[in-house]
FIVO-825290 format. One line per field, with one value per residue: residue in one letter; x, y, z of N, C-alpha, C, O in turn. Coordinates in nm, 2 decimals. Each point is the difference from the previous one (the first is absolute). Layout:
BEGIN
res = (a/...)
nxx = (X/...)
nyy = (Y/...)
nzz = (Z/...)
caxx = (X/...)
cayy = (Y/...)
cazz = (Z/...)
cxx = (X/...)
cyy = (Y/...)
czz = (Z/...)
oxx = (X/...)
oyy = (Y/...)
ozz = (Z/...)
This chain:
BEGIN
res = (x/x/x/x/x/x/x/x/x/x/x/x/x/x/x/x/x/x/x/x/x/x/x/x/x/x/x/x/x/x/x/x/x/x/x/x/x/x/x/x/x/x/x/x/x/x/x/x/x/x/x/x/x/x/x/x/x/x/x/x/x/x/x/x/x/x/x/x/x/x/x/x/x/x/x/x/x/x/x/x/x/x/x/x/x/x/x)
nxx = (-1.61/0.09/0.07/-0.17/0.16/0.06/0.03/-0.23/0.02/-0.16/-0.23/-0.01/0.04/0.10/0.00/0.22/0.02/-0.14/0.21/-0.10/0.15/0.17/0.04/-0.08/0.09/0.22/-0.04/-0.04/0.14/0.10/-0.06/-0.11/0.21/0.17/0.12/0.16/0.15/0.15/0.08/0.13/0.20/0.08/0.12/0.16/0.14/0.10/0.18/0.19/0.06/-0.06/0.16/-0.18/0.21/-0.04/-0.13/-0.17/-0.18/-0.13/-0.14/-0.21/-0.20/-0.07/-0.16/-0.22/-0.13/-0.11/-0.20/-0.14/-0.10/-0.17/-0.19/-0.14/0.00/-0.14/-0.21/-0.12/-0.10/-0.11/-0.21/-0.14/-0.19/-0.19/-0.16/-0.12/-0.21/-0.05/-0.09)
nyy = (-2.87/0.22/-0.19/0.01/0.23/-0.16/0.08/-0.10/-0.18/0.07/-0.10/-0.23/0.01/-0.24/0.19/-0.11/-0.06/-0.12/-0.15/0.10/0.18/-0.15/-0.02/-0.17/-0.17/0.02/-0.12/-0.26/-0.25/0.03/-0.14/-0.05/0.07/0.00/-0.19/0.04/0.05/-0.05/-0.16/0.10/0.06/-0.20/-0.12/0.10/-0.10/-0.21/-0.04/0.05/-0.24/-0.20/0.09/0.16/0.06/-0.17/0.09/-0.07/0.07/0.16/-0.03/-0.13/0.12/0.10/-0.15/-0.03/0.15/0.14/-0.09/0.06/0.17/0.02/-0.10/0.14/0.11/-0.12/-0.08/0.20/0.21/-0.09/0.08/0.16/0.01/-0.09/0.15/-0.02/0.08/-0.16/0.19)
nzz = (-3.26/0.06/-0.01/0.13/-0.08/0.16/0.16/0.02/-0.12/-0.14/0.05/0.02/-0.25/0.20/-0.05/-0.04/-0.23/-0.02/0.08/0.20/-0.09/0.06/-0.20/-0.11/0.13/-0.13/-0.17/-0.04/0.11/-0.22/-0.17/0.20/0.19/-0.12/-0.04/0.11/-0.11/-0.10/0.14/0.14/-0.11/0.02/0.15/-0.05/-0.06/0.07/0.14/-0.13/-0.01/0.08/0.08/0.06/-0.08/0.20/0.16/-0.01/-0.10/0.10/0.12/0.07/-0.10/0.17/0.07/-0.07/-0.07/0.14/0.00/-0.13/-0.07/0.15/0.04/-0.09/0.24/0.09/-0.11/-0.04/0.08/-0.16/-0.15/-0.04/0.14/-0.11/-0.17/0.16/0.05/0.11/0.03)
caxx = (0.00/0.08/0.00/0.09/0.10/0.01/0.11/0.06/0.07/0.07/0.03/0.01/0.13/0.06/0.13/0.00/-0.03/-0.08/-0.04/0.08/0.10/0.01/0.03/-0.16/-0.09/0.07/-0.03/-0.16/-0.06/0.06/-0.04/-0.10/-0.14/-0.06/-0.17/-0.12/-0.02/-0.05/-0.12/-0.04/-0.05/-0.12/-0.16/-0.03/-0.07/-0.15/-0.13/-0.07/-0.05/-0.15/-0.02/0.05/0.10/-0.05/0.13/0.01/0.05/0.12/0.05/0.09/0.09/0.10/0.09/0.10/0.10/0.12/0.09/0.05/0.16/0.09/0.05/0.06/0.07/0.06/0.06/0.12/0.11/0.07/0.05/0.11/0.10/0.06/0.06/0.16/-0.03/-0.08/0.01)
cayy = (0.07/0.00/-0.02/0.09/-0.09/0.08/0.06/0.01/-0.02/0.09/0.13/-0.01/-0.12/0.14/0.00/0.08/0.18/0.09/0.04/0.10/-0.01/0.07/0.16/0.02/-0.03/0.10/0.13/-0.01/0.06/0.11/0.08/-0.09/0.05/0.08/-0.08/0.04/0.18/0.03/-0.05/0.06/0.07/-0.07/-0.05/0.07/0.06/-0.12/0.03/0.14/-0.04/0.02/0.08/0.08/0.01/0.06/0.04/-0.16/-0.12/0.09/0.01/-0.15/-0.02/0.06/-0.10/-0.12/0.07/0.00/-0.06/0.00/0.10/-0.06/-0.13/0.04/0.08/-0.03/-0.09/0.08/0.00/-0.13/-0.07/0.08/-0.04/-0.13/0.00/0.10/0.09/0.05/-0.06)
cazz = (0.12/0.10/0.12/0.17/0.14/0.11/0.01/0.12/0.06/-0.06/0.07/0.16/0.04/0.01/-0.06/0.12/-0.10/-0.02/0.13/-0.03/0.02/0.14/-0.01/-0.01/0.10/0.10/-0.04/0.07/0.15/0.06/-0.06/0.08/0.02/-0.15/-0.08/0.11/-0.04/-0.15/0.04/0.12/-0.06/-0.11/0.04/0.11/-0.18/-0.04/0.11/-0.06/-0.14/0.01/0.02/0.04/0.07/0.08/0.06/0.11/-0.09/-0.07/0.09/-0.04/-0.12/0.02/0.09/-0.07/-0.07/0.09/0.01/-0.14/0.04/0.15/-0.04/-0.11/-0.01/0.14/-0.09/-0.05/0.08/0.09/-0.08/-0.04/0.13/0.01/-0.14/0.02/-0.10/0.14/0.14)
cxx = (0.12/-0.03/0.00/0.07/-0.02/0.16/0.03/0.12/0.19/0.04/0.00/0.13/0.07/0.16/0.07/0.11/-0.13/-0.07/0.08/0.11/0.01/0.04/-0.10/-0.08/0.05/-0.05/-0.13/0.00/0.07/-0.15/-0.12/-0.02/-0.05/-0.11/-0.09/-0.04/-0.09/-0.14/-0.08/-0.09/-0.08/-0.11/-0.04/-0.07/-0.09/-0.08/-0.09/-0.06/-0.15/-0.04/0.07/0.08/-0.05/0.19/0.08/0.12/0.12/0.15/0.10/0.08/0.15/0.09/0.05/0.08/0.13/0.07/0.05/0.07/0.13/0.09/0.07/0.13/0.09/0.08/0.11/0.10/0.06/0.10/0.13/0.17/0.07/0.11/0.14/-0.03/0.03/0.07/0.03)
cyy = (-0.04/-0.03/0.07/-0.11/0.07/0.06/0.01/-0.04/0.08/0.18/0.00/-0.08/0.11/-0.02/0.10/0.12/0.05/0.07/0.14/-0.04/0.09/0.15/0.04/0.02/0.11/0.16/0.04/0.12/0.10/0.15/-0.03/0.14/0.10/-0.08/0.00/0.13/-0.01/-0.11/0.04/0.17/-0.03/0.02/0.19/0.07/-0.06/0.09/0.16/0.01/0.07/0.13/0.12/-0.01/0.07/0.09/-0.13/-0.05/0.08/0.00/-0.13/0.01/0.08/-0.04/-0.07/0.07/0.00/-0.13/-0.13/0.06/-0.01/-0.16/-0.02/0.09/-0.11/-0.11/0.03/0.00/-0.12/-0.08/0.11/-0.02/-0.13/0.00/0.12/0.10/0.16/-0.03/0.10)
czz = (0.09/0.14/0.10/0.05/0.08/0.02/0.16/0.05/-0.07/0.06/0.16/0.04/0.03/0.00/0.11/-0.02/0.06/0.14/0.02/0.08/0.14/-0.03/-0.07/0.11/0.12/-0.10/0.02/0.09/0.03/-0.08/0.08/0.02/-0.11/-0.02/0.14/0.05/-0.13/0.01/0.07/-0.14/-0.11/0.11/0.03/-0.18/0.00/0.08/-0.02/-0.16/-0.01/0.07/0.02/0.13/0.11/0.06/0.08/-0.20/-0.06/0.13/-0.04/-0.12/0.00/0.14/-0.10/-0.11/0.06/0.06/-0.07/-0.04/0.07/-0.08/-0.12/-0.01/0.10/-0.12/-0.09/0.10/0.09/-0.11/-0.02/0.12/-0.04/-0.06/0.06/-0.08/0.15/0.12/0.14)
oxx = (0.02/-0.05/0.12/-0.02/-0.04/0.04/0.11/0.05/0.12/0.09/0.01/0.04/0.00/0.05/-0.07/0.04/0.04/-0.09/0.08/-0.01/-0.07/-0.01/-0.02/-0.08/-0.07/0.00/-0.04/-0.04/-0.01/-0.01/-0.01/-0.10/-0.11/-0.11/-0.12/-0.09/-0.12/-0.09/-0.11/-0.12/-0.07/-0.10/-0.12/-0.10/-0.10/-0.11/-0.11/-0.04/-0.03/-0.12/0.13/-0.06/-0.01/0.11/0.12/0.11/0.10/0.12/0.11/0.12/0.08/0.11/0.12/0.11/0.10/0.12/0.09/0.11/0.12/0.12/0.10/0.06/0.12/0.13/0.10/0.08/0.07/0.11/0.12/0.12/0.12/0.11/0.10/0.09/0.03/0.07/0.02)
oyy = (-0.12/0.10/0.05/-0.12/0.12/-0.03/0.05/0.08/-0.01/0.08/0.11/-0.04/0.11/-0.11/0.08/0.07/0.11/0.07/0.02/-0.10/0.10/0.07/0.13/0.09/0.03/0.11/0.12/0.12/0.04/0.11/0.02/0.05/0.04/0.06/-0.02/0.01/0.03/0.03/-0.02/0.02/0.08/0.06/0.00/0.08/0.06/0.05/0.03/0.10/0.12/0.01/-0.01/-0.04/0.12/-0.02/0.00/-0.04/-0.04/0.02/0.00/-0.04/-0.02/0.05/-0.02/-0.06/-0.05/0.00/-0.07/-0.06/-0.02/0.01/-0.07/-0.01/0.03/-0.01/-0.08/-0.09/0.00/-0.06/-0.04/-0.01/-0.02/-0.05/0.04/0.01/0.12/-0.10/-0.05)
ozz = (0.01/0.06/-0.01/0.04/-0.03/-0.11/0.05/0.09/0.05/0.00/0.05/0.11/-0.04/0.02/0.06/0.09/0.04/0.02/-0.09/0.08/0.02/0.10/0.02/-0.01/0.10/0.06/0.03/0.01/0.12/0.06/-0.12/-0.06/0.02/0.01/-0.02/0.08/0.02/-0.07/-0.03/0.01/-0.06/-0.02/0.04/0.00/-0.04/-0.03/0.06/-0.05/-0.04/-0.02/-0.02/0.10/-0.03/-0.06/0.02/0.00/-0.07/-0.04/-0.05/-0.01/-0.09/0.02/-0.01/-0.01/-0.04/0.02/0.05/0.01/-0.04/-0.04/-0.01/-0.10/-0.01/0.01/-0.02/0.01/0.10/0.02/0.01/-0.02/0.04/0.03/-0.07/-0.08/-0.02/0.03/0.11)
């Protein structure tokens, strides 16, 4: 019979490769408000899962679509502006 190693300390050493890089952490916070649009539209689907979509839940799912949309379209055109594509 083989022994358990544990591995913890294999998977929590930390090495500082594996920290993100300042233009990792600038693409983050430039993309932030899309993953809180698109978070903001997960919860508003969880929240119409279990049931029939009242007018109150259809209403939300379509704030957050839009603006989710909105964030999605403002990211492009910013990114496209940066990139000299635009302007």
């Amino acid at each position: 019979m083989s022994p358990i190693v544990t591995v913890q300390e294999a998977v929590t050493a930390f090495e500082p490769w594996m920290e993100p890089t300042d233009a990792e952490l600038d693409a983050i916070e430039t993309e932030m408000p899309v993953i809180l649009a698109d978070i903001e539209l997960i919860d508003a689907y969880i929240i119409t899962m279990d049931r029939v979509p009242s007018e109150l839940d259809a209403r939300r799912l379509r704030r957050a679509r839009r603006r989710a949309l909105a964030a999605r379209v403002e990211l492009t055109r910013r990114s496209a502006t940066t990139k000299g594509i635009g302007a």
